[in-house]
N, C-alpha and C positions, 0 to 999 in steps of 0.2 A: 251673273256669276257662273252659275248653268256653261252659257256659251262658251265661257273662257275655260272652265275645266276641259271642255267636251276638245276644244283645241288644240289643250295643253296634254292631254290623253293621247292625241291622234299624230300615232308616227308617220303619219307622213310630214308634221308640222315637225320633227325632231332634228332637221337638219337646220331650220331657221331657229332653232333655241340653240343646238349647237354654235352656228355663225352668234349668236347674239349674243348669250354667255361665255364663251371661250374666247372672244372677243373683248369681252368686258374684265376677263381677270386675267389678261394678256395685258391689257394698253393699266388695267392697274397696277400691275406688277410694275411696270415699267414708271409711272405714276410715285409709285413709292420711294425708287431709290434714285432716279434723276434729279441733278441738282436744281434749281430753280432757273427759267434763262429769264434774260432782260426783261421782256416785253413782262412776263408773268409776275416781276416783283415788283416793276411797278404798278398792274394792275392790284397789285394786292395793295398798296397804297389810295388806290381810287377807293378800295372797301373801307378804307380809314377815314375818307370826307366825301361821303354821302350827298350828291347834289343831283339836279334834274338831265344834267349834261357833263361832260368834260371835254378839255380844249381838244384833245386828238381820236375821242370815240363817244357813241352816247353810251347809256348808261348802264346798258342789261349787262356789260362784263363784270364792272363793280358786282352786280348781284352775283352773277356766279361765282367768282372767284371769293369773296366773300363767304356764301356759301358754307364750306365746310370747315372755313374759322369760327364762324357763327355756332353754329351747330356741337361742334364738337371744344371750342376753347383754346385750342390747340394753334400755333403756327407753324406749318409745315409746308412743304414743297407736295406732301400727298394731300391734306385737305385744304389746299389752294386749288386742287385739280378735280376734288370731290364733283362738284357741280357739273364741271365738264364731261367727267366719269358718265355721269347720270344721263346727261344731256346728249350726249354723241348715241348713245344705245336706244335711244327716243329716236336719233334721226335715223339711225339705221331701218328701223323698224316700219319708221314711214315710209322710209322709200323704200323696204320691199313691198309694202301697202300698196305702195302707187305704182310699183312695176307690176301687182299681180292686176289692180285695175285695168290698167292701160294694156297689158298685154297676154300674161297668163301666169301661174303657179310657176311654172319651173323657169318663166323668165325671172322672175322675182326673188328662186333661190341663189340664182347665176346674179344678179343684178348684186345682191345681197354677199355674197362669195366676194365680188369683184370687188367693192366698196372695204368691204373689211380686210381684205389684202393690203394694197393700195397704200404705201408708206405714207404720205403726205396728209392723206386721210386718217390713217391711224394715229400718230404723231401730231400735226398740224389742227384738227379738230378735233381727235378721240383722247389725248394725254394732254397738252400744254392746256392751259387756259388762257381762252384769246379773244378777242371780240367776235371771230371766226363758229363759236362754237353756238353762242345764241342763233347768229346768220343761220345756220347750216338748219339747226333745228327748223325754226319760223317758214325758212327759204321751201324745205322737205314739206311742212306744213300748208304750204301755201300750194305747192303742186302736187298731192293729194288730194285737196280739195277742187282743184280743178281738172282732175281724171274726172269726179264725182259731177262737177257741174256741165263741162264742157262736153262727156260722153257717156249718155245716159245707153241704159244696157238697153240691147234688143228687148222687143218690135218697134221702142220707139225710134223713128226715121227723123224727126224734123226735131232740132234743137232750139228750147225755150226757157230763155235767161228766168233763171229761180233766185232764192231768196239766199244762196251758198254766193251770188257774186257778194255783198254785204260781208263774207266772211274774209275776203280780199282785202277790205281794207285794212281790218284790225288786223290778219297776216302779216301783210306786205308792210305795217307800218311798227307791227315789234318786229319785223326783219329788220327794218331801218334801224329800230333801238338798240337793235344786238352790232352793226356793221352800216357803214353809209351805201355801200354795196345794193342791200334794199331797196336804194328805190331802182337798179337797174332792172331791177326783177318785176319793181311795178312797169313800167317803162316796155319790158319785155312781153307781160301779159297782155296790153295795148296793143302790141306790135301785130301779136299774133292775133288779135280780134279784127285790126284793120285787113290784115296780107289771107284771112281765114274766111272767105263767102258763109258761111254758112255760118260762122258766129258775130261778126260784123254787128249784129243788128244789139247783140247784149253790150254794148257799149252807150245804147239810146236807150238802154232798159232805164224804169226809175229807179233797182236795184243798184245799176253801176252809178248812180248819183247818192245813194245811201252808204255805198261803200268809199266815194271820194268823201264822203264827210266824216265817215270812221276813222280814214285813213289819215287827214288832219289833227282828229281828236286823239287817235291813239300817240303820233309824232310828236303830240305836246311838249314833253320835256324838250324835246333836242330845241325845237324854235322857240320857247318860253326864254330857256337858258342862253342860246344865243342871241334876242335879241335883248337882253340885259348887258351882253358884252359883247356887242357889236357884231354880230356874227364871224367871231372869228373863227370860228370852228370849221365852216362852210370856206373863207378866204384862206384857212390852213392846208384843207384839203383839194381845194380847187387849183391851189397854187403849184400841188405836187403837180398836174396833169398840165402846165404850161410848158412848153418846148423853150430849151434854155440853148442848146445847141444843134448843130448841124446834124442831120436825119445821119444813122449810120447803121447799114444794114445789116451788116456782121454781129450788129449787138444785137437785132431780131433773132438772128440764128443762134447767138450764146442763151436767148432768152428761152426760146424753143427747145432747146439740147438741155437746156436748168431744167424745164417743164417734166419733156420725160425723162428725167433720171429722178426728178423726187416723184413721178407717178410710178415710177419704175418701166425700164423699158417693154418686157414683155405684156403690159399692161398700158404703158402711155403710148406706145406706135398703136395699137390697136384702136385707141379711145378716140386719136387723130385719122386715123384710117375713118373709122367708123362715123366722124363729123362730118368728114368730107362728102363723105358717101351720100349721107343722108342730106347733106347740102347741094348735091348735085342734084339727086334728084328733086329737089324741090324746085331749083329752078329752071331743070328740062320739065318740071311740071306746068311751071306758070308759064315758058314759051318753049315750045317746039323745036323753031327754030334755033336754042341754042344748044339743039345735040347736036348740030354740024360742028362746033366749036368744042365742044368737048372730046369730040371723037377723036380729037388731038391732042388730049394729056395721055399724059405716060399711064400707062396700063395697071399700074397700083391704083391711081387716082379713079381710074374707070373699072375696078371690081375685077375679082378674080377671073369672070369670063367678058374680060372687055373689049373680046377680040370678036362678041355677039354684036350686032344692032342695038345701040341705044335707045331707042324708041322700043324694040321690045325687052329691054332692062327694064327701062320705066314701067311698062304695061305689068310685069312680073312684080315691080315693088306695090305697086297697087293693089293687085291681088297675091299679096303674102302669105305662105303657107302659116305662120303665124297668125294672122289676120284671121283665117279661115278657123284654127284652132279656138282663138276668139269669138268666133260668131259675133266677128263685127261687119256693116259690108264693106263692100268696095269704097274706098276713099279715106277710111279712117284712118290706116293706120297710116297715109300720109299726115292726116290732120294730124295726130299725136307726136310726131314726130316734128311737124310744123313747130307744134309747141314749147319743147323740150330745147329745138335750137331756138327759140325766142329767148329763151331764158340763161342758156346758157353760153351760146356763139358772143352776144355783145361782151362777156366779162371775158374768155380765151383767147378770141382775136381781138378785141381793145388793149388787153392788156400786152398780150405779144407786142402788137404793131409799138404800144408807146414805149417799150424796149428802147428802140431806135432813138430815143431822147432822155430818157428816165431810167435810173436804177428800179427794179421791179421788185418787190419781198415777195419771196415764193408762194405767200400765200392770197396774193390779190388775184390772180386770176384761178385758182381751183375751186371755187366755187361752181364756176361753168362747169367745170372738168364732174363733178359732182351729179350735175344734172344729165349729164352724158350719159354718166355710166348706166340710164337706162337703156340708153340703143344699144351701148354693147351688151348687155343682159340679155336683152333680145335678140342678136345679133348672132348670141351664143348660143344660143336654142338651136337657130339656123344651121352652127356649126354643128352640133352635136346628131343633129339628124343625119350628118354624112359620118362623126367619125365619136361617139360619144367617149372612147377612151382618150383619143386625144385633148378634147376639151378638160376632162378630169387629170389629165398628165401636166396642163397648162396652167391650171388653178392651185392642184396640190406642189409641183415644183416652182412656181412662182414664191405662193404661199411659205414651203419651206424657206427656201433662201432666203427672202424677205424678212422673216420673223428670226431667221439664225444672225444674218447682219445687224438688223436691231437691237439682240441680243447683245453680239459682240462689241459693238459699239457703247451700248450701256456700261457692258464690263468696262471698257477702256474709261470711260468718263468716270467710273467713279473708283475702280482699282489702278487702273494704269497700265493695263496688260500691255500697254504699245507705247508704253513712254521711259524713257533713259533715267534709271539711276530708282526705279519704282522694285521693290521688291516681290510684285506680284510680275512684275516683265516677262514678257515671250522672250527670249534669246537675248535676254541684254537689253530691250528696249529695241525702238526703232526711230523714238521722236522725243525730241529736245521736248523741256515742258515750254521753252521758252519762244516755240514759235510753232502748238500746239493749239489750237483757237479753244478749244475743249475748258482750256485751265481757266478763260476767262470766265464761267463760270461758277459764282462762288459760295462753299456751303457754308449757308447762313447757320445752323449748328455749330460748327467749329467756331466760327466768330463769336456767336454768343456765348459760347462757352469760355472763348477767350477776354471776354469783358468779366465776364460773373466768375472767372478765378484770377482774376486781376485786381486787388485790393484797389489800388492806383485808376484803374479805367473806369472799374464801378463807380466808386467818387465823384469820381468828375464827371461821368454821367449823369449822378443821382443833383451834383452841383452847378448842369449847368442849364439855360432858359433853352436851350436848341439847339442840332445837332446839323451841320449841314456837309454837302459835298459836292467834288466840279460836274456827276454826272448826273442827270436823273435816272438815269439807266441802276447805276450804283445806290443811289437812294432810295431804292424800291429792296435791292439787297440788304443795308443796311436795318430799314424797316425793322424788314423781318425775321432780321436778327434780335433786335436792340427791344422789339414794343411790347415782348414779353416781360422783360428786364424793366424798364421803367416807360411812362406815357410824354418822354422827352418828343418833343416838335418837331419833326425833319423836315428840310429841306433843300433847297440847289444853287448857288450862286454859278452862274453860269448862263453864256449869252443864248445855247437852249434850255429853257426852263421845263417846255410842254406843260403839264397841268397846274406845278409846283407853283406856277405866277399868279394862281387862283386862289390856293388853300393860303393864303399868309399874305398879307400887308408887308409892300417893300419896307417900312418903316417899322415895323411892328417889334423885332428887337434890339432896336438902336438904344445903348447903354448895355446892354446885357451880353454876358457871357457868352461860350459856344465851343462844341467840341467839333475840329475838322476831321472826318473820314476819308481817304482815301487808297490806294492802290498803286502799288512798285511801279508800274509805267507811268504814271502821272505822278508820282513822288521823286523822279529822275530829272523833272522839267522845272527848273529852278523858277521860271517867270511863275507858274503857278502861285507858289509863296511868294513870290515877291507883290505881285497884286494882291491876294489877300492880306499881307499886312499893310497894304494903304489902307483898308477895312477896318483895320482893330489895333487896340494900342500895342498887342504884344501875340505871338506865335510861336508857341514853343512848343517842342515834341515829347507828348508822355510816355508811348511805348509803340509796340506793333503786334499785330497779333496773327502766327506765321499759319499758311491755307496748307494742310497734306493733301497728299494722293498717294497711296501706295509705300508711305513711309518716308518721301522724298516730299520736299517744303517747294509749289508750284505756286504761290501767290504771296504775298508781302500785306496788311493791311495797317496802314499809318496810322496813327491817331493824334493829333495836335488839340492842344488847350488854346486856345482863341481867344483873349481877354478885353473885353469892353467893345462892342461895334460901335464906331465912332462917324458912321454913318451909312445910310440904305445901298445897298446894293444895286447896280440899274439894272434898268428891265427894261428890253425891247417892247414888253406887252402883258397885260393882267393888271392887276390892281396895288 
């Protein structure tokens, strides 16, 4: 306790509580009044049927997201995010941990600075709740303790696998729980023992066989639960990474240009600059002969003075004036570096490259991006020795603009400063709601309020065995509307079901009522109802219940009485 005052005292630590708490009641502010997106309602659904696995993530999101309904009783769009709130300010904190390890103090405040800028960062693992945010924690976790294992502080010279490899597995194997991601990162650790002389041999430690059996033991849920259902979870996710069409480059570079603009440019060109960099040299390090070949990339690729001898770049990155401030010797700070690209190069270039075949969700490859942002931390150090007000010019005007578009954007989503016919509008509006992606967003507040001041809704709510609808995306909405209001059943009839094929028996309310929810765009597609009533003896419409923004009506919510299911639903898969 002692230590932690003595810490928490000491201003020079006031700029890392800074970054940590001004960071934490930013991404909450933001937290509070964003409306809930897809991915996060249906997670909150995973916190309603509690199992060892689910078909499309394992289990640790259910926990968080959970979380802060648990806790506080409440269902809201801010203690759905509770957890993540918590959990993201943990990972920051490690990974200044591990950048002051690996490198020094004031790389760890820059490392630390950069990370909390970093929209995708801040949004994608510090606000939403995502299977992303257990990953991120676990993943920071797991490369903290391998600063600790893999580079013990001076005088000791020779590296001797300890009893910290064992903590690798239970790591690397709640990173699995939180994201399947995980095991690239075990995968990664490996890599860099094999391609790493000097740590090679902790791989034949009886440690690293104590850690492969943590690592099983800890994964149990995911393999218990898919081998009960066939592992489909595993054939779900392997299925995305099959090539379905013709290699197409141009979508690598749409993939690349998405990359950095959610890391933000003055921020993502750097992060890639700086992979490159540190990937170059590593392999003028393992052969010589490939600075002849390099000394023919374009002069970004080969460092600001790449107009020197490569051979003596490399010599210089060996003996780093960083390095030296470390009192590490000669060679480490390549090894750490070794490291950090094992871990994080497979998920930024994998995932770029399968671009070229597969739609990408922004968030499968930052991860890597994550692990990076130690070199640039370091990196930055480098810089600030030649110009330190420009590095503070780069940070704070990033930082602003960043956090001012954030803002603005928020505005938009939830008043409508940019949308037509919105009484809070900038100049009249600028965008239709009706082809505004923002609106498909939908606040589950309004809905519920629009059942529980609906004599007629409630009823048939309170009247009926289950509640379903064509999306699961929307069922996770619905939920979170409706589960304070009464403990009705939801579900998806729909040829993607994702989890919804698990929690319910295709059979299970055949004879029994049902109320349809749905949404103006699918309320416009007549086949919709006309397949559901082969379903049920009768479909009738009760009412609707209309979404605002800004005083202007941006969403439509259907609700039909569903009477008698006169037989199961199909299902490509579940029980």
């Amino acid at each position: 306790m002692q230590t932690v005052q003595k810490w928490l005292t000491n201003k020079a630590n006031q700029p890392v509580l800074f970054w940590l708490i001004g960071g934490l009641l930013f991404r909450g502010f933001i937290a509070l009044w964003l409306p809930p997106g897809f991915d996060e309602a249906y997670y909150y659904v995973y916190s309603q049927h509690l199992d060892w696995s689910y078909f499309d993530h394992p289990v640790l999101v259910a926990l968080t997201t959970g979380f802060g309904t648990w806790l506080t009783g409440d269902v809201s769009q801010f203690t759905i995010r509770l957890g993540t709130l918590i959990l993201h300010t943990g990972s920051l904190l490690l990974l200044y941990l591990t950048s002051v390890r690996l490198f020094s103090v004031e790389a760890g405040r820059l490392t630390l600075a950069i990370a909390t800028i970093i929209p995708i960062f801040q949004v994608g693992f510090g606000v939403l709740t995502l299977p992303d945010n257990p990953l991120i924690f676990f993943w920071t976790a797991t490369l903290y303790c391998a600063a600790y294992e893999f580079f013990p502080p001076p005088p000791t010279q020779e590296y001797r696998p300890s009893y910290r490899l064992s903590y690798f597995g239970v790591l690397v194997g709640l990173a699995c729980l939180g994201k399947y991601h995980g095991f690239v990162l075990g995968l990664g650790l490996v890599g860099f023992c094999l391609t790493s002389p000097r740590h090679r041999h902790a791989l034949l430690s009886p440690w690293a066989g104590v850690a492969l059996g943590l690592f099983i033991i800890t994964i149990f849920p995911i393999w218990f639960w898919n081998i009960q259902h066939d592992w489909v979870s595993f054939r779900f996710q392997l299925d995305r990474g099959v090539p379905r069409e013709d290699y197409d480059l141009l979508d690598v570079v749409d993939v690349l240009l998405a990359e950095v603009a959610y890391l933000f440019p003055t921020l993502g060109v750097p992060l890639w600059w700086v992979s490159l960099q540190s990937l170059r040299t590593q392999i003028t390090s393992i052969s010589p002969h490939l600075t002849t070949a390099f000394s023919h990339f374009p002069p970004f690729l080969r460092g600001a003075r790449g107009d020197r001898n490569l051979a003596s770049q490399t010599n210089r990155n060996r003996i780093n004036p960083l390095s030296k401030q470390s009192s590490t010797h000669e060679g480490d700070f390549q090894q750490k570096q070794l490291l950090i690209l094992w871990v994080s190069l497979p998920l930024t270039i994998g995932f770029t490259l399968m671009g070229g075949y597969q739609q990408i969700l922004p968030t499968w490859p930052v991860p890597g991006f994550w692990g990076l942002t130690l070199l640039l931390g370091q990196q930055a150090v480098l810089w600030q020795q030649q110009s330190r007000r420009w590095v503070r010019r780069w940070l704070q005007g990033s930082g602003w603009f960043i956090g001012t578009c954030l803002l603005l954007a928020l505005l938009h989503v939830t008043t409508g400063t940019l949308q037509t016919g919105s009484q809070y509008a900038i100049l009249g509006g600028f965008w239709n709601p009706k082809d505004d992606p923002s609106t498909e967003l939908i606040d589950i507040v309004q809905l519920r309020q629009g059942f529980a001041q609906s004599p007629l809704l409630s009823q048939a709510l309170q009247n009926s065995s289950f509640v379903f609808t064509n999306g699961y995306y929307l069922a996770g909405f619905i939920s979170m509307a409706l589960t304070p209001l009464a403990d009705t059943p939801i579900t998806c009839f729909s040829t993607d079901l994702r989890g919804f094929a698990f929690w319910s028996r295709a059979d299970q309310w055949v004879g029994e009522d049902a109320l349809f929810v749905t949404i103006s765009r699918f309320q416009k597609k007549e086949d919709i109802l006309t397949d559901y009533r082969g379903y049920f003896k009768s479909l009738e419409e009760l009412g609707t219940v209309p979404i605002r923004r800004g005083g202007g009506i941006i969403e439509q919510v259907y609700v039909y009485q569903a009477k008698s299911l006169v037989q199961p639903y199909p299902r490509l898969y579940g029980i």
